[in-house]
N, C-alpha and C positions, 0 to 999 in steps of 0.2 A: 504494500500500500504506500509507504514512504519512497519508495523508490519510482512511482508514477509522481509523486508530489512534485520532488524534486531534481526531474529529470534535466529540466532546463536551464537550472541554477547555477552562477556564472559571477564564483568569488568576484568582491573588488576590492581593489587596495586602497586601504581610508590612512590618507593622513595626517597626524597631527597639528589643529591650529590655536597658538595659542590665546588669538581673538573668539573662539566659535568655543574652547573647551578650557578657557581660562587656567592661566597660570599660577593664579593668586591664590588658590587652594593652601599650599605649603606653609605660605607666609602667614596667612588670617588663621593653621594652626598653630604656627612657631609664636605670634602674637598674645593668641589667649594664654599659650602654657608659660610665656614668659607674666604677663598680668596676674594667673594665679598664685606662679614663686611671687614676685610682687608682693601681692596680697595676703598671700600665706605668712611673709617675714614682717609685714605690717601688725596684722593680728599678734603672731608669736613676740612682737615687741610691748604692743598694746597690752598681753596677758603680763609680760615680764613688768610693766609699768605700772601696772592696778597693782600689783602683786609688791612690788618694792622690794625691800628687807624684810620683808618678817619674817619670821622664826615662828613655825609651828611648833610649840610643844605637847607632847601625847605623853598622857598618864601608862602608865605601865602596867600589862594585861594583866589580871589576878588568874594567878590558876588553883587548882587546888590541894596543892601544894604551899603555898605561900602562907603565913601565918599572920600576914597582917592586918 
């Protein structure tokens, strides 16, 4: 059956333009993943900022052992 379909069919060689299939593809992904690091070292400075100096102290787990 496919082989009546496709009796008459008569490769053609397509090629590359890069007005019709756009080159900008690569760039507009290099772009965002550069804005995400960007953003990403924003934030992680932001957290370090909020954050400052402090010094979390944590009381010390009781087990049952301990006598205190």
């Amino acid at each position: 059956m496919s082989k009546g379909l496709f009796k008459d069919y008569v490769p053609e060689i397509v090629e590359f333009d890069e007005k019709i299939d756009g080159s900008y593809e690569h760039d507009t992904r290099e772009n965002r993943l550069n804005t995400k690091a960007d953003l990403i070292e924003k934030i992680r400075k932001a957290k370090a900022a909020a954050k400052g100096n402090k010094t979390t102290f944590r009381q010390t787990i009781r087990t049952e052992n301990d006598k205190s």
